[in-house]
C-alpha positions in Angstrom: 0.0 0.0 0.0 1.7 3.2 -0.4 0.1 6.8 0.9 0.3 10.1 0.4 -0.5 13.3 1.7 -3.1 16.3 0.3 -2.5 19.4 2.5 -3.1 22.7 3.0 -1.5 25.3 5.2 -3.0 29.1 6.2 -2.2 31.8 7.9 -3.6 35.2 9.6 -2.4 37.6 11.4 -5.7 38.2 13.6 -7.6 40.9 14.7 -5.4 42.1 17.5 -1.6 41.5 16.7 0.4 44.3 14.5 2.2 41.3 12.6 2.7 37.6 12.4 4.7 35.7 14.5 3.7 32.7 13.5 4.9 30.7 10.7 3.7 27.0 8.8 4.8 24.6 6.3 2.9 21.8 4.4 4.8 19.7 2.0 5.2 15.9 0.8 6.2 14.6 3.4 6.7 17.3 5.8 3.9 19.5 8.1 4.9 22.0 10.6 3.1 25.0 12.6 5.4 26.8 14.2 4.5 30.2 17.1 7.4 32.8 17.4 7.6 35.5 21.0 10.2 37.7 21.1 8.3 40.7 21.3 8.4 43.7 18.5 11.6 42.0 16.6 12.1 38.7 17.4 8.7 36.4 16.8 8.6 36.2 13.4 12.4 35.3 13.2 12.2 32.3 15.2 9.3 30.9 13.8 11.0 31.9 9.8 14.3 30.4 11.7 12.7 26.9 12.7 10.7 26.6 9.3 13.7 27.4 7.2 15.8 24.4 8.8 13.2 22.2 9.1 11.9 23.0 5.1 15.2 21.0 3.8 13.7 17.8 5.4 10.8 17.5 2.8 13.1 16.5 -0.2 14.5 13.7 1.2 12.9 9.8 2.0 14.0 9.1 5.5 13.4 5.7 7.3 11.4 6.1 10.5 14.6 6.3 13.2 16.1 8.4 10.9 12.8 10.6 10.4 13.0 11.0 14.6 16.6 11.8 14.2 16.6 14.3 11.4 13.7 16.1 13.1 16.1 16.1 16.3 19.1 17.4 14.2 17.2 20.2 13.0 15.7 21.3 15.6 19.0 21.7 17.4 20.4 23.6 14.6 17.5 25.9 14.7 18.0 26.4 18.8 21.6 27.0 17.8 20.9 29.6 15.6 18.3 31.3 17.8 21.0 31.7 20.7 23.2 32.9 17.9 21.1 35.6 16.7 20.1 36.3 20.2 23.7 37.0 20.9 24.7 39.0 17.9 21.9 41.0 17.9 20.6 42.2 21.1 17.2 43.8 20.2 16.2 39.8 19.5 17.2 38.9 22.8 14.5 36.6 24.2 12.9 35.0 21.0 11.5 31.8 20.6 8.8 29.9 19.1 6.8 26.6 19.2 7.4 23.5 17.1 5.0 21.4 16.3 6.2 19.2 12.7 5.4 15.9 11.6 7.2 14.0 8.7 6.4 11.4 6.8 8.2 8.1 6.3 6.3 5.4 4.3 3.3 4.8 6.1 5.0 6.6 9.3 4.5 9.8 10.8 7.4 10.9 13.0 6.1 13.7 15.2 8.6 16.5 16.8 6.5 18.5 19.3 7.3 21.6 21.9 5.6 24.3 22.9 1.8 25.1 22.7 0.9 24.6 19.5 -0.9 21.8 18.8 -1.3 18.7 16.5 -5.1 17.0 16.1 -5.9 13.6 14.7 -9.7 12.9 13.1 -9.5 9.0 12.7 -13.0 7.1 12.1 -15.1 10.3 13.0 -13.8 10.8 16.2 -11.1 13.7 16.9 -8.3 13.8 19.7 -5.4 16.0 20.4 -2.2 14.0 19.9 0.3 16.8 21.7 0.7 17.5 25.4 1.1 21.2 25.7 4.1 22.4 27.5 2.6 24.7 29.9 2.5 25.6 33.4 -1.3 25.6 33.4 -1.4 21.7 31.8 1.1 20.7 34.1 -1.4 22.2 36.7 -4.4 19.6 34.8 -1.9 16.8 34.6 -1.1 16.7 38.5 -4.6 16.8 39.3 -4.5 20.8 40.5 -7.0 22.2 38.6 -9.7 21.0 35.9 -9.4 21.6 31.9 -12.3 24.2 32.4 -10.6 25.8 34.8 -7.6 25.9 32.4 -9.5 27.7 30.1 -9.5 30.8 31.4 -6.4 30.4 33.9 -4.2 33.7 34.1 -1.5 32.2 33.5 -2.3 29.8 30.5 0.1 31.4 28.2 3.2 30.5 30.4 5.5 28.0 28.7 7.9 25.7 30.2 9.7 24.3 26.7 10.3 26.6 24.0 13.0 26.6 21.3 14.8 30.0 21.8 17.0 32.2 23.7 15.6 30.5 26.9 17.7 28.6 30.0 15.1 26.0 29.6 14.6 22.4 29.0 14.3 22.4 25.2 14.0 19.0 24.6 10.5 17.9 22.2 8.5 15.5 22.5 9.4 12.7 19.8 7.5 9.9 18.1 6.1 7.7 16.0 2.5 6.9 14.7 0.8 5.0 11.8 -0.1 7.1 8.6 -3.3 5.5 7.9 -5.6 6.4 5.1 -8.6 7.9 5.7 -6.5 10.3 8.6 -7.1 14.1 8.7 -4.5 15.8 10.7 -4.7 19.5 12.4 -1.4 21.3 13.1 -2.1 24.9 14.4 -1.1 27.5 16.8 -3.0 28.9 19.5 -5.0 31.4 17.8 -7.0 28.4 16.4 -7.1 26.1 19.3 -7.1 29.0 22.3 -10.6 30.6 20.5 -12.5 27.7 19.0 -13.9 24.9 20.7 -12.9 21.0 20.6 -16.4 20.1 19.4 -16.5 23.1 16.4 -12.7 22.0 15.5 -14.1 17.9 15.2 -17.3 19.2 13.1 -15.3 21.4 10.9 -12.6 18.9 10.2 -15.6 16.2 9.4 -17.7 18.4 7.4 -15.4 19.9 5.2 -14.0 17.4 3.1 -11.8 19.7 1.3 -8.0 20.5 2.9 -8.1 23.8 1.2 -11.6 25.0 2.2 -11.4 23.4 5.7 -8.1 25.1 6.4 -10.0 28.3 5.0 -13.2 27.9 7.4 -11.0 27.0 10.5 -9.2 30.5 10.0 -12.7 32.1 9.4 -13.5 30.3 12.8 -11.0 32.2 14.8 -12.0 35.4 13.3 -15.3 35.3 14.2 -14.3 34.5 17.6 -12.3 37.6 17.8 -8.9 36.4 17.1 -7.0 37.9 19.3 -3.3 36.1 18.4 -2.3 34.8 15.2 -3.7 32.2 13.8 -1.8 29.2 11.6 -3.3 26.1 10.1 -2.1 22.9 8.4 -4.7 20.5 7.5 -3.9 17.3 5.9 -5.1 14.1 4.8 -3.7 10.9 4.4 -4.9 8.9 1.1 -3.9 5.8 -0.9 -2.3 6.6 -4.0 -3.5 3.3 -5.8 -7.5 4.1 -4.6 -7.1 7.9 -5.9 -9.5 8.6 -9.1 -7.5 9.6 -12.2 -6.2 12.9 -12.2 -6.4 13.5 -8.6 -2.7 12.6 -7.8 -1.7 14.6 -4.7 0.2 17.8 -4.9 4.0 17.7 -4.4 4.1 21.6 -4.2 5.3 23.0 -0.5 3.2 25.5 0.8 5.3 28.5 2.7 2.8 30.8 5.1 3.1 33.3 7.3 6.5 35.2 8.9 8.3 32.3 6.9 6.4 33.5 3.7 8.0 37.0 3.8 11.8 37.5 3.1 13.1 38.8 7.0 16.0 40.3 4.6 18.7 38.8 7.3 21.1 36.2 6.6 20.5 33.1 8.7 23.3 32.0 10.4 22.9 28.5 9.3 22.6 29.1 5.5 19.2 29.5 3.8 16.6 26.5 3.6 14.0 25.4 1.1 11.6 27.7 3.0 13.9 31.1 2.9 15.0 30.2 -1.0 11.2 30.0 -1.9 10.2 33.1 -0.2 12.8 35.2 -2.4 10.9 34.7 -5.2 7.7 35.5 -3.3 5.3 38.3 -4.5 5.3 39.5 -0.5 8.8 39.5 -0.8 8.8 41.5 -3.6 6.6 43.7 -2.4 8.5 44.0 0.4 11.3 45.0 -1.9 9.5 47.4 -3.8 8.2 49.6 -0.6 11.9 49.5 0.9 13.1 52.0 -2.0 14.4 55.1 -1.3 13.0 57.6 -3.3 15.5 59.4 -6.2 17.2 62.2 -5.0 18.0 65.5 -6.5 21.3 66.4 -7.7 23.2 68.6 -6.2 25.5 70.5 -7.9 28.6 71.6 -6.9 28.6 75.6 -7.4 25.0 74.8 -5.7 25.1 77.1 -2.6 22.5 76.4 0.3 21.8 80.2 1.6 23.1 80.3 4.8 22.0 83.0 7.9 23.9 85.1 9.9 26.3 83.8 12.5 24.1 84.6 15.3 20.6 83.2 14.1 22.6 80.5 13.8 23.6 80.2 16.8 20.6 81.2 18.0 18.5 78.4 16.6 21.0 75.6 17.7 20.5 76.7 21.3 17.0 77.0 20.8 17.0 73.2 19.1 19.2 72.2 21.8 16.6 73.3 24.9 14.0 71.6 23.0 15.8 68.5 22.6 16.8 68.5 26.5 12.7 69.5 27.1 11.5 66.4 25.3 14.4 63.8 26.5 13.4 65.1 30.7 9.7 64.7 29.3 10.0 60.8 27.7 12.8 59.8 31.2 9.7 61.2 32.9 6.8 59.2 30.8 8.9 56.2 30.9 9.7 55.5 34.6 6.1 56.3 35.2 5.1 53.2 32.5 7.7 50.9 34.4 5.7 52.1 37.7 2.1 50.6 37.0 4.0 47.2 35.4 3.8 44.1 37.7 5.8 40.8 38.1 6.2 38.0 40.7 9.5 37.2 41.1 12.1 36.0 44.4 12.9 38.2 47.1 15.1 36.7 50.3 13.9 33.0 49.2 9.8 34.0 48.9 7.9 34.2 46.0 7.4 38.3 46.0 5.3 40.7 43.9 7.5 43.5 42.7 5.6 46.9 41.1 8.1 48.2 38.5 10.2 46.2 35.5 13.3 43.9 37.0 15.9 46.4 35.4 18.6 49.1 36.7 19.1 52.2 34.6 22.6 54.1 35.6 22.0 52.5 39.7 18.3 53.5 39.5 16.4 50.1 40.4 13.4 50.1 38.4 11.7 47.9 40.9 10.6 47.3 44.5 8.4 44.8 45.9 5.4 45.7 47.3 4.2 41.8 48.8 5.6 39.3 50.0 4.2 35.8 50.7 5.1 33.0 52.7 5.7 30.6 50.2 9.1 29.4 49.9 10.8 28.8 46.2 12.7 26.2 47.4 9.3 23.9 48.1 8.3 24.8 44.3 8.8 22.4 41.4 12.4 23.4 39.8 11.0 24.6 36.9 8.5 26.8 38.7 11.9 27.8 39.8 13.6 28.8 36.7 10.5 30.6 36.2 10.3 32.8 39.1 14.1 33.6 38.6 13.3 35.0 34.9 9.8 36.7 36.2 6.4 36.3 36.0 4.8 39.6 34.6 1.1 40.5 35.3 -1.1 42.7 33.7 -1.4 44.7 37.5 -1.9 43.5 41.0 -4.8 41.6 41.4 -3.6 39.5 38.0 0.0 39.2 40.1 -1.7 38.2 43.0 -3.3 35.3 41.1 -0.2 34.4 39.9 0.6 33.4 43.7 -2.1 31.9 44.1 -1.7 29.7 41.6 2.0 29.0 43.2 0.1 28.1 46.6 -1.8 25.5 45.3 0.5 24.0 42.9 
């Protein structure tokens, strides 16, 4: 018997976010949604970053240990590169993204999984969810702490404890290996699909719709309706028999490129270029990226051209006045932004107790940007170690009452 796979990947940047983070793949024999943080610069770069090394994986026919180990190997790589460009470039500092890829060998699947994201199965009509995410609130369901509805709407529900990125955290996926059996429909997709619509509307959708391209099209339209709020990726996919296939409907051995990974970043990777990066050069977003980038034409100036210039004194005059200004405005924005850092929140360690601090955990010339303002009596030592590692990076909070949940949540983990 041998299978193949029809596909189709999406992706949106939502109703809420400036740009998109997020970035998917759908290929041959390769499917991965992939969920970049970082902030304003570095999201979309670790999502593009984790696509582009994984992309070179589609051209090849891997056996299934070797599918678990080239999945391994590039996933490394990627995390290499991350730190790299973390390094080198300091306004990326603290990027990262989710992973969630699956390739295909024969009639196996190897899965590569970290993060959030998530990867569905609908097999005879009946739909389950095939990753574990890797989050402090599920590891709060898993150990019995609180329920899955109460996980829901849990304020701290977008806290991660494995990412790949510029993170001193256990980065090590999930691996494995499942059967590819016809008649499968797979769902890869970030949280803006499975963090807005429910199980039940993900199982009827992905039953109803028989087509990948027009079920990947309705699941987007179902987080938009729901308000979409982050970005939203899809990769739907199906797993067929070649041999039962009607003529002409032989599957599609094009790749599919979505999202940040779609749009030229214009920055060398550090690791080469992949299938992914190569393909979006020649990408009408890149070009159009291209295109808006060009400076306008400048006049000519020529040489016995004189600019007239004022007296010596206006001169002067208007450089001091430009110079007052300039020292008004920088006094205004040091003013503006230590009162921001004042209303900012975090729970963090103070003399071995999980503390709520008011302020941003950062010194500015021996100014200390931070004080705490609670203290509780719950001792990091009796926490989990990677509650831990958590509480030594920060927790931020939207305010107090949200930071105060936060412990809470500590107490009765």
């Amino acid at each position: 018997m041998s299978i193949a796979l029809r596909y189709a990947a999406r992706s949106d940047v939502g109703l809420v976010r400036a740009k998109n983070d997020d970035s998917g793949y759908a290929g041959p024999h390769l499917l991965v949604v992939a969920d970049g943080m970082g902030g304003h610069a570095g999201g979309d770069v670790a999502s593009s970053v984790a696509v582009a090394h994984l992309a070179p994986l589609d051209d090849e026919a891997h056996g299934p240990d070797d599918a678990l180990a080239e999945l391994t190997r590039a996933l490394t790589e990627a995390h290499e590169e991350l730190l790299a460009r973390a390094e080198a470039e300091p306004e990326l500092a603290g990027l990262g993204t989710t992973v969630t890829a699956l390739l295909r060998s024969g009639n196996k699947l190897a899965m590569a999984h970290i993060g959030d994201s998530r990867a569905y199965l609908l097999r005879d009509g009946v739909l389950s969810q095939v990753t574990t995410d890797h989050s402090f609130v599920q590891h709060l369901v898993t150990t019995g702490k609180i329920t899955q509805e109460e996980a829901d709407h849990h304020p701290q529900r977008s806290v991660l404890l494995r990412v790949l990125g510029d993170f001193d955290m256990d980065i090590s996926p999930d691996m494995s290996v499942r059967e590819a059996r016809p008649g499968d429909r797979w769902l890869l997709c970030s949280d803006g699909l499975s963090g807005v619509v429910s199980a039940d509307t993900l199982a009827a959708t992905l039953a109803e719709v028989r087509d990948v391209d027009a079920c990947a099209d309705q699941l987007v339209q179902l987080s938009l309706r729901g308000g979409a709020p982050d970005n939203v990726t899809v990769v739907v996919s199906d797993v067929v028999e070649v041999d039962q296939l009607p003529d002409g409907a032989a599957p599609s051995t094009t790749s599919h490129v979505v999202g940040a990974a779609a749009k030229d970043r214009r920055r060398p990777t550090l690791g080469g270029q992949g299938a992914a990066a190569r393909a979006a050069q020649h990408s009408a977003a890149a070009r159009a990226a291209a295109d808006d980038g060009a400076a306008p034409p400048r006049r000519p100036v020529r040489e016995d051209e004189e600019e007239p210039e004022p007296s010596r004194l206006r001169r002067r005059l208007a450089w001091t006045a430009v110079a007052l200004v300039v020292a008004g405005l920088v006094a205004l924005g040091a003013w503006l932004g230590y009162g921001w850092t004042q209303d900012q929140y975090y729970v963090g360690v103070a003399d071995g107790n999980v503390a709520i601090y008011r302020g941003i955990p950062q010194e500015v010339g021996g100014l200390v940007l931070s004080r705490v303002v609670e203290r509780s009596d719950v001792r990091v030592d009796d926490l989990p170690g990677f509650v831990r590692d958590r509480l030594e990076q920060t927790i931020p909070a939207d305010d107090l009452p949200a930071a105060r949940e936060r412990v809470a949540s500590l107490e009765q983990g």
